[in-house]
Each structure stands twice: as C-alpha cells, then as structure tokens.
C-alpha positions in Angstrom: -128.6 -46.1 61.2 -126.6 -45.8 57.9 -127.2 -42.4 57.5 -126.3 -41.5 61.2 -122.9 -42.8 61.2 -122.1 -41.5 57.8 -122.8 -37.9 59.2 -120.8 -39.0 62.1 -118.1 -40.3 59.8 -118.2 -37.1 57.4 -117.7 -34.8 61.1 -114.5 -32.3 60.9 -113.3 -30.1 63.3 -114.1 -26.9 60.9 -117.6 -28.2 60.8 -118.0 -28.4 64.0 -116.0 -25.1 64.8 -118.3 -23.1 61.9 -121.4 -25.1 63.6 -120.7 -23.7 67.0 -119.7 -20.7 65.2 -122.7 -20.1 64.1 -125.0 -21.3 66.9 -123.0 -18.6 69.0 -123.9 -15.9 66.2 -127.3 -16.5 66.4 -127.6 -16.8 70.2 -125.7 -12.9 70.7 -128.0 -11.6 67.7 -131.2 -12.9 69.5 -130.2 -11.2 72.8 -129.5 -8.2 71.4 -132.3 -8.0 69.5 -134.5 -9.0 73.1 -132.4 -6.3 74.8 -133.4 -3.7 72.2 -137.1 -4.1 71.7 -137.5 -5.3 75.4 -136.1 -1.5 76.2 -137.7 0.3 73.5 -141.5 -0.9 73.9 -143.9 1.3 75.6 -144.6 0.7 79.0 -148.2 -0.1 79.0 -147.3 -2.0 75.2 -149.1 -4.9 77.4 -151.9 -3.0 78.4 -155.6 -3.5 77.3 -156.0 0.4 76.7 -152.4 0.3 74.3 -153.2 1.4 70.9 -150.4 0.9 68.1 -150.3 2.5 64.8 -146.7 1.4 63.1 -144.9 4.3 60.9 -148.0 6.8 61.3 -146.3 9.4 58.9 -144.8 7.5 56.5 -145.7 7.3 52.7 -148.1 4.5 52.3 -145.7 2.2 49.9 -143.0 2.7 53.1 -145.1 1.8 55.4 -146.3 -1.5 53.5 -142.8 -2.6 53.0 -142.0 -2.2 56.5 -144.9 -4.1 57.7 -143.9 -7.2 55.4 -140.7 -7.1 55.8 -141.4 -6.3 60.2 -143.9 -9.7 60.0 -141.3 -11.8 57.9 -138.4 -10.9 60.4 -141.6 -11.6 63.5 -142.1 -15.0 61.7 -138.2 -15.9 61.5 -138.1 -15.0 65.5 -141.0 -17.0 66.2 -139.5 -20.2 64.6 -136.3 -19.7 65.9 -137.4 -18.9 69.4 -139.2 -22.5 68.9 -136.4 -23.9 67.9 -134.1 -22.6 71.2 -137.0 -23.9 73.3 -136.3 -27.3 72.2 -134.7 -29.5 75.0 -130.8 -29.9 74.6 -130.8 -26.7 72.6 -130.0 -23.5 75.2 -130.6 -20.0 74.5 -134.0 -17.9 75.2 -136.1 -19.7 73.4 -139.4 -18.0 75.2 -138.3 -14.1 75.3 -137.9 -15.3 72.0 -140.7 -16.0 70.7 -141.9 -13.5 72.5 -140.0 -11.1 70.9 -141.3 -12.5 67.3 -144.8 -12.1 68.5 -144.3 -8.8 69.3 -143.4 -8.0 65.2 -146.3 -10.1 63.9 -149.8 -8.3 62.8 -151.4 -11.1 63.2 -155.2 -11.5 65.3 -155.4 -13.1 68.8 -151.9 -12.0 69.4 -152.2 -9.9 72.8 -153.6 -12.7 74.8 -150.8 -14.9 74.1 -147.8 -11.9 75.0 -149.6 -11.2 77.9 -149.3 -14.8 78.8 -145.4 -14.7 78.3 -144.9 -11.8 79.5 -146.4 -12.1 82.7 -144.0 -15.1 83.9 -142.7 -13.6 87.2 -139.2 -14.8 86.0 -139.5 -13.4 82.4 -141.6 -10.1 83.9 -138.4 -9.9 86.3 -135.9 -10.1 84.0 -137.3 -7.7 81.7 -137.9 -4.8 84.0 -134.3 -5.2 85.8 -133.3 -4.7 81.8 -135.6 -1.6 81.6 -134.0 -0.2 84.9 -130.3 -0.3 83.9 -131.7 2.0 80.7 -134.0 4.3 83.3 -137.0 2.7 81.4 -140.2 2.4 83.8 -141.2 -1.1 84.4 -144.3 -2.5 81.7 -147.7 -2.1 83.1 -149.9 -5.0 82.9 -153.6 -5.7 83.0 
C-alpha cells in the first residue's frame, strides 16, 4: 500500500494534464486509423473467395520491409486495442484489435475477423462509415 499512496502523493496537475493528454492522442489516432482502413479494405476483404497479395510490384527488399514493419504496427494495434478493451478504460478497444488483425500475416487469422466483424453493431457501424465515403457495404460469408 506504500507504493500506492506514494504515486498518489507524487500526482501533479501536469501529470495528470500530459496523462490525459496523451490518452486523448492515442484515442483520435486509433479512430482515424479505424476510419481509414475500415474505408479502404475491399469489399469482399471478409470473404472466403478474397485473395490478398500486399505490394505485388514492388522490389522484393520493399516489399519485405513493408511487411515487417505492416506486422509490427498490426502487433502494436492488437495490444493496444487489448488494452482499450479493458474495463474502466474507454475507446474502441474491439474495432481495434480488429484493425491490428487485419495488418498481421499471421495463420488462423480470417476466422477470428470474421468473428469481429460480423457483430451486428460493429458490421453496422462500419458500413454506415463506408456509405458516407460511397464505399459499398463488406460482403460476408
């Protein structure tokens, strides 16, 4: 209990104003970020028959950069999106992780999106978004 009220003790107003801050930060780069790729996927990106091929034309070494450095940034979303799903902690913490699994290369990943994805709140919200950019809504299986 020490160590709790010395961090209460040690509280300022500037910590707590940079702490909000940068919870607010975070929270407008996340939706943007879920705005953007929510609007520029593919419609059928959810479909069984959807075949993706990242950076087709690029030099090889390009291409392998961008996939690292696309799966790091899909890895940082993922955690974060974790994090936001945490009760007490608001922000969208499920279009979120969502939006993290959607960068990673990573096996067994299509069965979990589709699982997200097809919330009728979260399937809603997300073609009402594509609508107001004249996107077509996302075809499922």
């Amino acid at each position: 209990m020490d160590w709790l009220s010395g961090i209460w003790e040690s509280l300022t107003w500037s910590k707590i104003l940079l702490g909000v801050g940068l919870f607010l930060f975070s929270l407008l780069l996340s939706f943007l970020a879920i705005g953007i790729v929510m609007v520029k996927i593919p419609e059928n990106y959810f479909s069984s028959h959807y075949q993706q091929d990242f950076m087709p034309n690029s030099p090889w070494l390009v291409r392998w950069g961008a996939v690292i450095l696309k799966n790091i940034l899909g890895l940082i979303l993922v955690i974060l999106g974790v994090i936001l799903s945490l009760p007490g902690v608001p922000g969208q913490g499920v279009l979120t992780i969502l939006l993290g699994l959607i960068m990673l290369d990573i096996p067994g990943k299509r069965p979990i999106e589709a699982k997200i994805i097809k919330r009728p709140t979260i399937l809603a919200a997300v073609n009402d978004l594509r609508a107001r950019y004249k996107k077509p809504p996302l075809v499922m299986d």
